[in-house]
C-alpha positions in Angstrom: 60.3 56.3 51.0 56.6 55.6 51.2 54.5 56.1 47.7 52.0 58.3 49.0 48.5 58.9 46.2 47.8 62.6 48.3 48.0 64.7 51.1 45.4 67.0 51.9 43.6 69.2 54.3 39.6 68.4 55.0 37.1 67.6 57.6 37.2 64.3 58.6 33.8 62.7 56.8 33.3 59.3 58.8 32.8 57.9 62.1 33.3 59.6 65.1 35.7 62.6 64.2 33.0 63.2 61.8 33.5 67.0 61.1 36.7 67.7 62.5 39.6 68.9 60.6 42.5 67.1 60.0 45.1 66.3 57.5 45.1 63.2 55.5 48.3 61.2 54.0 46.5 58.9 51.5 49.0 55.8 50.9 48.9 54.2 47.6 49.3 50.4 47.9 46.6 47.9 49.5 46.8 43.8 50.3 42.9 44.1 49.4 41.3 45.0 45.8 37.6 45.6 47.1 35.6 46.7 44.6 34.2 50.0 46.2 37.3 51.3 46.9 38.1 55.2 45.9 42.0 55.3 46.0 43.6 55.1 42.9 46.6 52.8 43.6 48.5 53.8 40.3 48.8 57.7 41.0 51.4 59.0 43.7 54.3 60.0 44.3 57.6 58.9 46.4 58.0 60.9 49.1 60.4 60.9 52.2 59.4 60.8 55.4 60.7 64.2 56.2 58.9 65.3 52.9 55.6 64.3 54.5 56.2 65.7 57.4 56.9 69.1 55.9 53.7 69.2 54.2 51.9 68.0 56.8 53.3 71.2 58.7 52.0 73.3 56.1 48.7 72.6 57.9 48.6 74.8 60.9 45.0 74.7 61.5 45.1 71.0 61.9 44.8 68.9 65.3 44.8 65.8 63.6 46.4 63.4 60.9 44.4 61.0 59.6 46.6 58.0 58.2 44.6 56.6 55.6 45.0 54.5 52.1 45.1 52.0 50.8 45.9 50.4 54.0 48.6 52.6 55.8 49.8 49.4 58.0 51.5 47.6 55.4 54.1 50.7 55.6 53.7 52.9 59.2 55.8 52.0 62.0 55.8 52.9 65.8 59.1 55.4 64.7 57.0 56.8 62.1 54.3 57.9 64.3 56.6 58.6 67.5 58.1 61.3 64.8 54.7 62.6 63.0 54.1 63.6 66.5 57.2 65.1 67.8 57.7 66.7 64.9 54.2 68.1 63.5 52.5 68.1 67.3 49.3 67.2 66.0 47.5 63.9 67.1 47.9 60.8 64.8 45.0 58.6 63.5 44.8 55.8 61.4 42.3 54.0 58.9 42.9 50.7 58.8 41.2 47.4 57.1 42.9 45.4 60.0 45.2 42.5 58.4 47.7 44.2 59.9 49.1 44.9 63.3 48.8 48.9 63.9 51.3 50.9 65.9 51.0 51.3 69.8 51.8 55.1 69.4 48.4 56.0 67.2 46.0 58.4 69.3 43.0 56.4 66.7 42.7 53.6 65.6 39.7 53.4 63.0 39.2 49.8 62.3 36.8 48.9 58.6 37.3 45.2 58.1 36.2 44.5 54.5 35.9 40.9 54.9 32.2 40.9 54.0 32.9 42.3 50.4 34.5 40.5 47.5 38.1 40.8 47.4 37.9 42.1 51.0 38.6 38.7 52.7 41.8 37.6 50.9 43.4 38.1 54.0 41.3 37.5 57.4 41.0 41.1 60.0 43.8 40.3 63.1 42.6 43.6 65.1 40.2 42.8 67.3 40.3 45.9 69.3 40.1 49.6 68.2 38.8 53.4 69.4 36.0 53.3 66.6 34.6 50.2 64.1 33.2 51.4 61.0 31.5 48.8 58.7 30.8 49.5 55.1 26.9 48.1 54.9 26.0 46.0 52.0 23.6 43.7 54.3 26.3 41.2 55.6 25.7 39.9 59.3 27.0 42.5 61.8 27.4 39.3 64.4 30.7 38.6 62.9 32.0 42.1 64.4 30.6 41.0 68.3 34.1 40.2 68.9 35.8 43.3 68.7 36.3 45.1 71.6 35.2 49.2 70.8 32.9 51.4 72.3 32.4 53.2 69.3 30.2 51.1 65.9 29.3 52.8 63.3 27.6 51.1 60.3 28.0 53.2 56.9 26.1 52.8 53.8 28.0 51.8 50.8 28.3 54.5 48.8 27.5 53.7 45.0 27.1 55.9 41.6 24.0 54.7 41.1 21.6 56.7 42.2 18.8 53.7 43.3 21.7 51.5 45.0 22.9 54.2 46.8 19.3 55.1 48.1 18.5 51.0 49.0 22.2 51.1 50.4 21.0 53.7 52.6 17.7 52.4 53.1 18.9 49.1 54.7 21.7 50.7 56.7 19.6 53.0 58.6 16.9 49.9 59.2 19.9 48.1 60.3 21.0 50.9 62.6 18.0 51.0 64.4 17.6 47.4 64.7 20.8 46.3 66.1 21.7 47.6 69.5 25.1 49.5 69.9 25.2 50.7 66.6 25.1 54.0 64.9 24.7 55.7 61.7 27.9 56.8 59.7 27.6 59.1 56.4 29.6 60.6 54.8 29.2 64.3 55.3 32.4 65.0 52.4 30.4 64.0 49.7 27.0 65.6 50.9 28.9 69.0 51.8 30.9 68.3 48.2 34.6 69.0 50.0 37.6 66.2 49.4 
């Protein structure tokens, strides 16, 4: 049984899928508490793992599932995915802060260490490889991320509700962006287009 806060239908808003639609499974439960997080931990509800796979189904349009949280590793396995697939025949994704080994069977693997943030570096990022890095940008020193091996970096503004943060946040990621070769700008086009 896996406590899962929603699953939903969408456009993938980040990174390089940016735009495409796919289904997310939103896990409750994280081994991080950073501050800027939008999940809402106490809210879900147990659900089996044929239950998510039925709903999933009820997605027809859908290529993809994004695996997201919370941080999904602390509860996906390689049978999991092996039987999202078989079962749904839609590619498999997953977010992932990192502290965690990932499964081999994931199409994606969307790697956003938090280390950089308060509460985000209780436990140090083990992946150092993934399809796409996507860094939060507060300012922090992209040299610690050097090490990963990706072809894909995106840096992504933090988003904020104030209104002047979220402009500075912006400000700096984009100067950042075109200051650091290799990088690219991440935004997120779900909260701009107003769609979950």
């Amino acid at each position: 049984m896996f406590k899962i806060n929603e699953i939903f239908y969408s456009l993938q808003g980040e990174g390089y899928h940016s735009g495409t639609p796919a289904v997310f499974v939103r896990f409750s439960g994280c081994n991080l508490q950073c501050v800027f997080c939008d999940t809402q931990h106490q809210d879900g509800v147990w659900m089996s793992e044929q239950d998510i796979v039925n709903k999933v189904n009820t997605y027809s349009n859908a290529s993809w599932i994004v695996l997201t949280g919370g941080e999904p590793s602390l509860f996906v396995d390689e049978a999991f995915v092996q039987r999202l697939k078989r079962e749904t025949g839609k590619r498999v994704s997953m977010e992932t802060n990192g502290t965690r080994p990932v499964p081999d069977a994931l199409d994606w693997v969307t790697l956003s260490p938090k280390t950089a943030f308060e509460h985000g570096d209780a436990e140090p990022c083990v992946l150092t490889r993934c399809d796409e890095l996507k860094v939060v940008y507060c300012g922090q020193d992209l040299t610690q991320y050097e090490a990963v091996e990706t072809q894909n970096r995106f840096l992504q503004p933090c988003y904020c509700e104030d209104e002047r943060q979220r402009q500075a946040n912006m400000k700096a990621c984009v100067e950042a962006v075109m200051q650091h070769k290799g990088w690219q700008l991440s935004l997120q086009i779900h909260r701009i287009l107003g769609v979950p």
